[in-house]
C-alpha positions, 0 to 999 in steps of 0.5 A: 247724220246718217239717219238725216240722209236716210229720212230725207231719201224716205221722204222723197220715196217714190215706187212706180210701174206697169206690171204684168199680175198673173193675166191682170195688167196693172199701172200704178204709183206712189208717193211718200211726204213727211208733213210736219213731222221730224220723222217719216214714220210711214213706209210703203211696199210696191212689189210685182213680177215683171214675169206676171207668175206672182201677183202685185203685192202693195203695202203701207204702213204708218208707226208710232212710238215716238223717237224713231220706234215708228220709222223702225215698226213700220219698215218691219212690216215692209220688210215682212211683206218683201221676204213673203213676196220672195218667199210665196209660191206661184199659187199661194193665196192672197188672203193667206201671203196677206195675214202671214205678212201680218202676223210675222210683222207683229211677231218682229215688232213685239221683239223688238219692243222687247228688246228696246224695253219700250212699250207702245210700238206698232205700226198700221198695215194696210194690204192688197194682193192682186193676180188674174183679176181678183183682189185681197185686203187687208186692214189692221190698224186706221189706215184705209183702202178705197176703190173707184168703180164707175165713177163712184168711191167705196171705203173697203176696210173698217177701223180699229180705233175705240171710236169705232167700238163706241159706235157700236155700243151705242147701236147696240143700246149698251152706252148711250149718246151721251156717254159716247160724247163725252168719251175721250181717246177716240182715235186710240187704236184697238188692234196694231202690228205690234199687239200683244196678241193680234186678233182684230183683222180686216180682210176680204173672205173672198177676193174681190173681182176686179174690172178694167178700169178699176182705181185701189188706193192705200193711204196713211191717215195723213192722207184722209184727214186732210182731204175729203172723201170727194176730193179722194174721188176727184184725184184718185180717179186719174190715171195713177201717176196724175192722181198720186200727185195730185192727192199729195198736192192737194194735201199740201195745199191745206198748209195745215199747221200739224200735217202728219206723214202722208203717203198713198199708192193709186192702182189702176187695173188696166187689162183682165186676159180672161181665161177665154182669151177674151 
C-alpha cells in the first residue's frame, strides 16, 4: 500500500522555478509519466541556489533491474546528486561535482546489487551543471541531453548501447554490414551506474557557453523513442513550462501499446550578467 501511494506521487513528480545560477538567470520545468509500466523507474533531480553562490544542477535518471530495483538504482543517483549539491564548495567545477555524483552513484548501486544478491541493477544518468553562463554534462548510459540554439537541435551526448559499438566496427572495416544486421541486442547498454567498473563517461572537457535564449533538455528514452527529433524541436522550444507539457502530451498522444516512463526537464537560459555588467 505505501509503495502504491509513493509511485503515484512519483508519478505526478513535478520540480519547476527560476533560479538565479551564479550571474546566469534560468527558467526551468519538468515532468515525470509512468507510461505503461507498473513502476515509475525514472527519477529526476532540479537543484539551484535561490542565492545564485552555487549553480543549478539537473539530474534524470532511468532504472532497470526489474521488480523495484530500477525505481530503487535510480533514486540513488538523485540522491548522490542531492548530497553532492549540499556538499559542493561555491567554486568546484562542474565536470568534477558532475562525475563525483557519478561515481558515488555507481558505488551506492554496486552495494546494494550486492547486498539484494541480485545482478543487472543500474540505472542511466544524464547531467548538467550550469553557473555564470557556462555548462557541464554528463552522459552514462542512453538517456539524452539536447540543446536548442537559433532555431536549431543538437544531440549532445553519445550512447553507450552495443549499438553504437557495432557501428563503429563497421566504419572501422572490422565487421561488415551484414554482420551488423544480423546483430542482436542492439539496445543493451555497455556502460551504466551500476557497472562493475564504470569507465565509459560522456562529458564536456570544457564547458559549453551558453547564450540568452538557450533551450538544455534532459529526457529518458521514453521520451526520444516515441517523439522525433522534429517534434523535439518544435516543443522544446517553448518556454520551459509550455514545452515541458507539450512533450508529455505529445507522448501521450502516440497511445503506444507499450510506452515505457517518460520524463524530461526543459531549461531555458534567460539572462547572462557578464563580467562587464553588460
Amino acid at each position: 500500500m505505501l509503495l502504491d501511494k509513493l509511485r503515484n506521487k512519483q508519478k505526478q513528480r513535478r520540480e519547476k522555478g527560476c533560479i538565479p545560477a551564479g550571474r546566469t538567470l534560468l527558467s526551468f520545468d519538468s515532468y515525470q509519466e509512468l507510461g505503461t509500466r507498473k513502476n515509475q523507474e525514472d527519477c529526476l533531480l532540479c537543484l539551484g541556489d535561490t542565492e545564485g553562490n552555487k549553480g543549478f544542477l539537473g539530474i534524470v535518471a532511468d532504472g532497470m533491474g526489474g521488480m523495484e530495483y530500477g525505481e530503487v538504482a535510480a533514486r540513488m543517483v538523485a540522491d548522490c546528486g542531492a548530497m553532492a549539491y549540499e556538499d559542493m564548495e561555491q567554486e568546484e567545477k562542474g565536470d568534477r561535482i558532475l562525475r563525483d555524483i557519478a561515481l558515488s552513484a555507481n558505488e551506492a548501486v554496486n552495494t546494494f546489487a550486492e547486498e539484494k544478491n541480485v545482478d543487472g541493477v543500474g540505472s542511466t544518468m544524464v547531467g548538467v551543471y550550469i553557473k555564470d553562463g557556462r555548462m557541464d554534462y554528463i552522459s552514462v548510459g542512453d538517456s539524452r541531453i539536447y540543446m536548442i540554439r537559433d532555431g536549431e537541435l543538437k544531440l549532445l551526448t553519445h550512447e553507450h548501447t552495443y549499438d553504437v559499438k557495432l557501428k563503429r566496427l563497421v566504419s572501422a572495416g572490422v565487421i561488415s554490414d551484414e554482420d551488423y544486421e544480423a546483430a542482436t541486442g542492439k539496445s543493451a547498454l555497455t556502460s551504466y551506474i551500476g557497472i562493475e567498473e564504470l569507465k565509459e563517461i560522456d562529458s564536456t572537457d570544457e564547458p559549453v557557453e551558453l547564450k540568452e535564449g538557450d533551450s538544455i533538455i534532459l529526457m529518458s528514452d521514453g521520451v526520444f523513442n516515441t517523439l522525433d527529433e522534429e517534434q523535439i524541436l518544435e516543443y522544446g522550444a517553448e518556454r520551459p513550462d509550455i514545452a515541458a507539457e507539450l512533450i508529455r502530451s505529445g507522448v501521450l498522444a502516440e497511445e503506444k501499446e507499450t510506452q515505457d516512463n517518460h520524463t524530461a526537464i526543459v531549461i531555458r537560459v534567460e539572462e547572462i550578467q557578464h563580467t562587464d555588467g553588460k
